[in-house]
C-alpha positions as CSV (number, residue, x, y, z in Angstrom):
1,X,63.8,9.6,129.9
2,X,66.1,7.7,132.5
3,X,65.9,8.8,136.0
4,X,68.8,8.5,138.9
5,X,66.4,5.5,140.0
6,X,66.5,3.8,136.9
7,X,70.1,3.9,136.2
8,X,71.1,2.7,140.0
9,X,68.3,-0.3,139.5
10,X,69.8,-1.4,136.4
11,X,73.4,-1.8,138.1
12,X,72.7,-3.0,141.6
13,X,73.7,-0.2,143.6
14,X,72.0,2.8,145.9
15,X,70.3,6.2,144.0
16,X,72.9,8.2,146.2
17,X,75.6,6.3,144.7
18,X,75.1,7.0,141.4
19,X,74.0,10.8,142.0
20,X,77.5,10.9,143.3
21,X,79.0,9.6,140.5
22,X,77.4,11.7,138.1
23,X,78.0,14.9,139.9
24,X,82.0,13.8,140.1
25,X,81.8,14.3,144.2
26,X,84.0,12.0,146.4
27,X,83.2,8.4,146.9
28,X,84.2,5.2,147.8
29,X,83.1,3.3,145.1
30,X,85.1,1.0,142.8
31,X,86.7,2.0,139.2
32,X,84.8,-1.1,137.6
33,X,81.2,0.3,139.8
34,X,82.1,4.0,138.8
35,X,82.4,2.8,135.2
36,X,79.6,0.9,135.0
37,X,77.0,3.9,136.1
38,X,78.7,6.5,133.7
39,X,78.0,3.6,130.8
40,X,74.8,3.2,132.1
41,X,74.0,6.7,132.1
42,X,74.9,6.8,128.5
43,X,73.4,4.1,127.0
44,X,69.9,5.1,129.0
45,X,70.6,8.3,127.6
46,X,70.3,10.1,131.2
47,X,69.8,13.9,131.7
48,X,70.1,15.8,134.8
49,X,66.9,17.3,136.3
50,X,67.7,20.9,135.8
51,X,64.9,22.0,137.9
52,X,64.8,19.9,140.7
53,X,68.8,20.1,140.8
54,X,68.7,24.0,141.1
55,X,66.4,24.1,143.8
56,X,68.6,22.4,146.0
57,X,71.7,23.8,144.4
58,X,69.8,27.6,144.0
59,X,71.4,27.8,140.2
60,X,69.1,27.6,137.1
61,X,72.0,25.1,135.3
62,X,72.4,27.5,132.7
63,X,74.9,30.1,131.3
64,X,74.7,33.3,128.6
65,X,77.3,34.2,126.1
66,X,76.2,37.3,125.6
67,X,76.7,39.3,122.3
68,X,77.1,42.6,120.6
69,X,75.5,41.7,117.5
70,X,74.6,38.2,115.5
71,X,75.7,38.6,112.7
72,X,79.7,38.5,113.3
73,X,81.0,35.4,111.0
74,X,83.8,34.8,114.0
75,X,80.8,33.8,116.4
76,X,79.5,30.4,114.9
77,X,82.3,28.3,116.0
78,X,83.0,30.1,119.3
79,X,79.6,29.3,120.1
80,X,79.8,25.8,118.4
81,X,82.4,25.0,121.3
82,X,80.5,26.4,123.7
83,X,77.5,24.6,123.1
84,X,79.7,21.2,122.8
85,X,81.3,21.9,126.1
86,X,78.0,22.7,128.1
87,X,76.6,19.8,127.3
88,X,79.1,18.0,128.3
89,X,79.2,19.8,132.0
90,X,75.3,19.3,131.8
91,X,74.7,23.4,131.3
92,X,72.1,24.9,129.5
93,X,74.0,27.9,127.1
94,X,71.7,30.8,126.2
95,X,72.8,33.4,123.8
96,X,72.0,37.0,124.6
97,X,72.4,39.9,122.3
98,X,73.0,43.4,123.6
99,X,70.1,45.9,123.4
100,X,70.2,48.5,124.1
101,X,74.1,48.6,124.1
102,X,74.0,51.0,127.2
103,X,71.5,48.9,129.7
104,X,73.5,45.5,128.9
105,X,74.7,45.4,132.1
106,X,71.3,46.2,134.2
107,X,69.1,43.6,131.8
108,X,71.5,41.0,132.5
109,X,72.1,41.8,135.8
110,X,68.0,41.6,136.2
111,X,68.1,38.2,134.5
112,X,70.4,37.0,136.3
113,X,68.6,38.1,139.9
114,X,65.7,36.0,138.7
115,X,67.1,33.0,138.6
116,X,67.1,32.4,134.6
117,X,70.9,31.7,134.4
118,X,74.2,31.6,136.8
119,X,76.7,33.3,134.7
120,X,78.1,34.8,131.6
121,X,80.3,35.1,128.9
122,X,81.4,37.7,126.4
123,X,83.5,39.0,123.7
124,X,83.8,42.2,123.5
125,X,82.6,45.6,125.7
126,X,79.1,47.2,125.1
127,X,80.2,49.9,127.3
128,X,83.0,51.1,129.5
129,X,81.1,50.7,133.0
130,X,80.0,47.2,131.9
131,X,82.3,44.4,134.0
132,X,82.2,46.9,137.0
133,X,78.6,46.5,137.1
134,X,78.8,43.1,136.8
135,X,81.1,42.7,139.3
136,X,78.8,45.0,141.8
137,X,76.5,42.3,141.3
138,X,78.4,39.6,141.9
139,X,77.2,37.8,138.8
140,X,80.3,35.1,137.7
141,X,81.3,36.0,134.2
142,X,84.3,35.1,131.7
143,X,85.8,37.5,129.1
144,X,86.9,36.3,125.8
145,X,89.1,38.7,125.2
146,X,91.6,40.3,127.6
147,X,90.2,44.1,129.4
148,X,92.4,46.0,132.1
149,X,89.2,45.6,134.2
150,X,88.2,41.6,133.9
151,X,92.1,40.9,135.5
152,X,92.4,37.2,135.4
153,X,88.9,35.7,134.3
154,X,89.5,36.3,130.7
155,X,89.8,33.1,127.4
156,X,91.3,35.1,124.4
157,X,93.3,34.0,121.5
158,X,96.5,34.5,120.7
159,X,96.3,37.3,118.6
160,X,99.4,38.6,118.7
161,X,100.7,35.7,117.5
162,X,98.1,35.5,114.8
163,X,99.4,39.2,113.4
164,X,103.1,38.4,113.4
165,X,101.9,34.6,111.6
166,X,100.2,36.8,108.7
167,X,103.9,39.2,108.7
168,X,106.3,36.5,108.3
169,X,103.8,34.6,105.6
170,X,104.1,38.0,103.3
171,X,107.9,37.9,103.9
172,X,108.5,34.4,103.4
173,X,107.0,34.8,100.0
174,X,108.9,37.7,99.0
175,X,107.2,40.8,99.9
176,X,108.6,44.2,101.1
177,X,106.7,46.9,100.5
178,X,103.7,45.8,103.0
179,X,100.4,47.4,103.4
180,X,98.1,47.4,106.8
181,X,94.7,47.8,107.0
182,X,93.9,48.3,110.9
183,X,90.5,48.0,112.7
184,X,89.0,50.9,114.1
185,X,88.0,52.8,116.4
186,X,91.4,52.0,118.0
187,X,91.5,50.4,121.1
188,X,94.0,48.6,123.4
189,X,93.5,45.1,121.4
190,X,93.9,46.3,117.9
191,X,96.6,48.6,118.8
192,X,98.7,45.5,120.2
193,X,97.7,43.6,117.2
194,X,99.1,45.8,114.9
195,X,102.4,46.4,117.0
196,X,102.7,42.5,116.3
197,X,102.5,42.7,112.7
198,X,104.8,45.4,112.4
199,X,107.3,44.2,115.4
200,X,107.5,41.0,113.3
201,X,108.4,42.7,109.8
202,X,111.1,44.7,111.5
203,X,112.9,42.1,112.9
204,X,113.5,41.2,109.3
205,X,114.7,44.7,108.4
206,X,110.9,45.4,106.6
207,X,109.7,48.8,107.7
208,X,105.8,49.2,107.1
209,X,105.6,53.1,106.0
210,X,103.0,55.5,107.6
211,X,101.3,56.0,104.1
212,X,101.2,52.0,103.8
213,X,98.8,52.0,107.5
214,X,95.3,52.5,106.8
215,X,92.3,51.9,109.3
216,X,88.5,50.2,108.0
217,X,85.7,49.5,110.3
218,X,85.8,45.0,111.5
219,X,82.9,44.8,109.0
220,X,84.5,46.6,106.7
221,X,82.0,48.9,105.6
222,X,84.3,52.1,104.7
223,X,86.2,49.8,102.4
224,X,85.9,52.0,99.2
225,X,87.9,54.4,100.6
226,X,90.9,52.6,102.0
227,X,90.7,50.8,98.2
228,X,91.4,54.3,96.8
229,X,93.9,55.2,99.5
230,X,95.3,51.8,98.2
231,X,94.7,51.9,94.7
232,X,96.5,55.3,94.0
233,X,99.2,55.3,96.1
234,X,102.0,56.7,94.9
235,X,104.2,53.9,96.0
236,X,101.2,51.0,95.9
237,X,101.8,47.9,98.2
238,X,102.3,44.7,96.5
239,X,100.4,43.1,99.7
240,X,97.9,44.0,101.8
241,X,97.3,42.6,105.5
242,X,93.9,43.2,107.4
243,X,92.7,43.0,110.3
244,X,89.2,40.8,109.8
245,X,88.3,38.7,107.1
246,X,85.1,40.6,106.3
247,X,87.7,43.5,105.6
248,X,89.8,41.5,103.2
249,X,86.3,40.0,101.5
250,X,85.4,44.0,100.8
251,X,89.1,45.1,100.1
252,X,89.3,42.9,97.4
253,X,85.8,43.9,96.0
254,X,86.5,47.4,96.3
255,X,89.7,47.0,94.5
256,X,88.8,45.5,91.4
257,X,86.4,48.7,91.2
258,X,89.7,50.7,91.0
259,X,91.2,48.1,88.3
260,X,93.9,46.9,90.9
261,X,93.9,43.0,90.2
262,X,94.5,40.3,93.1
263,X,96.5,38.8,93.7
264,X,98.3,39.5,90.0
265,X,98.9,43.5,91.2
266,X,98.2,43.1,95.2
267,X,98.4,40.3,97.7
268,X,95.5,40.4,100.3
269,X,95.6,38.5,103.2
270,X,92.5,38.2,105.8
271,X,92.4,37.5,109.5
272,X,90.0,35.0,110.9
273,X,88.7,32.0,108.9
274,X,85.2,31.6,107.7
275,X,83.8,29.4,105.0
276,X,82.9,32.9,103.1
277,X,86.5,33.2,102.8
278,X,87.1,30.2,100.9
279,X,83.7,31.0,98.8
280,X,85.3,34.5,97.6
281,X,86.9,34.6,94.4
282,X,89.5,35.0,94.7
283,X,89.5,32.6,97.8
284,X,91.1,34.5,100.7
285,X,94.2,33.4,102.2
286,X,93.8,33.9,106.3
287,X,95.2,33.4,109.7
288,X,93.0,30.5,111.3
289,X,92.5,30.7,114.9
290,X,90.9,28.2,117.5
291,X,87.5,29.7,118.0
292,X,86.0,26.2,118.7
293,X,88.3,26.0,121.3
294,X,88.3,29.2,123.3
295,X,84.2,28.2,123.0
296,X,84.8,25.1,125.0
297,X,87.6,26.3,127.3
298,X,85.5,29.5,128.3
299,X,82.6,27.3,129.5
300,X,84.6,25.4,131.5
301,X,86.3,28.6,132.9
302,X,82.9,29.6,133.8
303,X,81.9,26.4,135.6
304,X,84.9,26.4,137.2
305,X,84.4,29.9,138.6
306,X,80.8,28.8,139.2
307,X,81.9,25.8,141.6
308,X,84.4,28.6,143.5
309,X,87.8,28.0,141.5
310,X,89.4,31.3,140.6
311,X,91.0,29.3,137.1
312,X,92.8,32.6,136.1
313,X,93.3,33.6,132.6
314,X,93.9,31.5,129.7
315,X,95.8,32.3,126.5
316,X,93.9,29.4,123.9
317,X,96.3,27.5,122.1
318,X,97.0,25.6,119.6
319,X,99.0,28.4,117.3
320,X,97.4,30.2,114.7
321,X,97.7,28.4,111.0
322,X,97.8,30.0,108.0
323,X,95.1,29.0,105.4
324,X,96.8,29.6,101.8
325,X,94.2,30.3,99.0
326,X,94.1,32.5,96.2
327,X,94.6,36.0,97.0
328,X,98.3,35.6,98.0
329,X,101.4,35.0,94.9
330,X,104.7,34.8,95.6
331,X,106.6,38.3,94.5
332,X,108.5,37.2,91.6
């Protein structure tokens, strides 16, 4: 592997040159010198000295995204970006999964206090004291989604504009009589989400009745009983939005059990993208949001932080796209 010494004797020019270079400090060095390094870098495939650059630094040139479980299908490309970006910065990214729930806080706290890494990410509360803890500690972290208590250092997506996308889709193909399938337990994020959807169908005179809102776990595991609610309605939607994709994946499923037929009887449309939702039959039209971005964007946010920039928050862009499968028909 290439050292600093290496790199500086193959273009001409001092070892404290090109460690400034590298590190993107201020220099008085040329565009065509400054080029020349970062291409010799690359091409002698250089990698900082993690070790020897935290004990002069005092970091450990790594950072945790830290998760409730691993087995969500919106983590992949989150992390995906993540990874992509820290190599980029020169980072280590560790993943970290919560157990117990209830001592997240102290066990990463503890980590953290013995030098392993210099900061984290997350995406969603293991428990309510959790971010003041953190902040007790003073250990740098980055939200993924937006909490009263993280203020500004939060990445999130636009959901709101994801909900009101998935409205106007079932509109625009003809739909009135609109069903909801909320995520529970309720909390300030879902309860925002679904004011979206519903803001957006009433400002085209579409009313979402109380009997046509129904709440299902994210995974989606009480499914059989909002497919009866569903199925047996009095008044039955002709389309269903939900809140997660693994919702719409079991809606569906459940559904057919109750001889309701999709899309030919009810529209479903998921939230999310994942490559099971294209492997369903039917495939499941979704909202696609940019989870590979908010990834790369919240490792930078965190280095940022990490170099003493207070970045503030970020609402990832670009908009939401809707992914049209099978599981959506016009209403004729």
């Amino acid at each position: 592997m290439a050292t600093l010494k290496d790199i500086a004797a193959h273009c001409g020019v001092d070892i404290s040159t090109v460690s400034r270079v590298i590190q993107g400090r201020d220099i008085r060095v040329s565009k065509v010198t400054r080029a020349k390094i970062l291409e010799a870098a690359e091409s002698l495939h250089y990698r900082p000295n993690a070790l020897a650059r935290g004990l002069k630094t005092r970091r450990s040139g790594a950072v945790v995204f830290a998760l409730s479980n691993t087995t969500r299908y919106v983590y992949p490309e989150i992390i995906d970006g993540a990874q992509e970006k820290a190599e980029e910065l020169g980072l280590c990214l560790f993943l970290y999964c919560y157990s117990p729930r209830q001592a997240a806080a102290e066990s990463l706290i503890d980590l953290s206090h013995e030098g392993r890494f210099d900061g984290v990410m997350f995406h969603d509360l293991p428990h309510e004291s959790f971010i003041e803890e953190l902040r007790a500690a003073s250990l740098p972290f980055v939200s993924l989604n937006r909490y009263e208590s993280v203020g500004e250092r939060y990445v999130c997506l636009d959901d709101e504009a994801g909900f009101r996308a998935q409205a106007n889709y079932l509109a625009d193909i003809g739909h009135r009589r609109i069903g909801f399938v909320g995520v529970k337990p309720d909390s300030e994020i879902s309860r925002r989400c679904r004011s979206a959807f519903c803001g957006a169908l009433e400002e085209r005179r579409i009313t979402v009745a109380p009997n046509l809102m129904f709440e299902c776990d994210f995974e989606g595991l009480d499914f059989v009983r909002v497919a009866t609610e569903i199925g047996s309605g009095v008044r039955r939607p002709t389309a269903v939005a939900t809140a997660s994709l693994a919702t719409a994946v079991h809606l569906v499923a459940a559904l057919k059990g109750q001889n309701v037929r999709v899309p030919e009887d009810v529209s479903i449309i998921g939230y999310h993208d994942a490559p099971m939702g294209a492997w369903h039959r039917p495939a499941l039209t979704t909202v696609r949001m940019p989870f590979r971005i908010q990834g790369r964007r919240a490792v930078e946010r965190l280095y940022d932080i990490l170099n003493g920039t207070e970045p503030g928050g970020e609402v990832v862009g670009p908009p939401p796209e809707i992914v049209e499968r099978e599981s959506c028909t016009p209403l004729a």
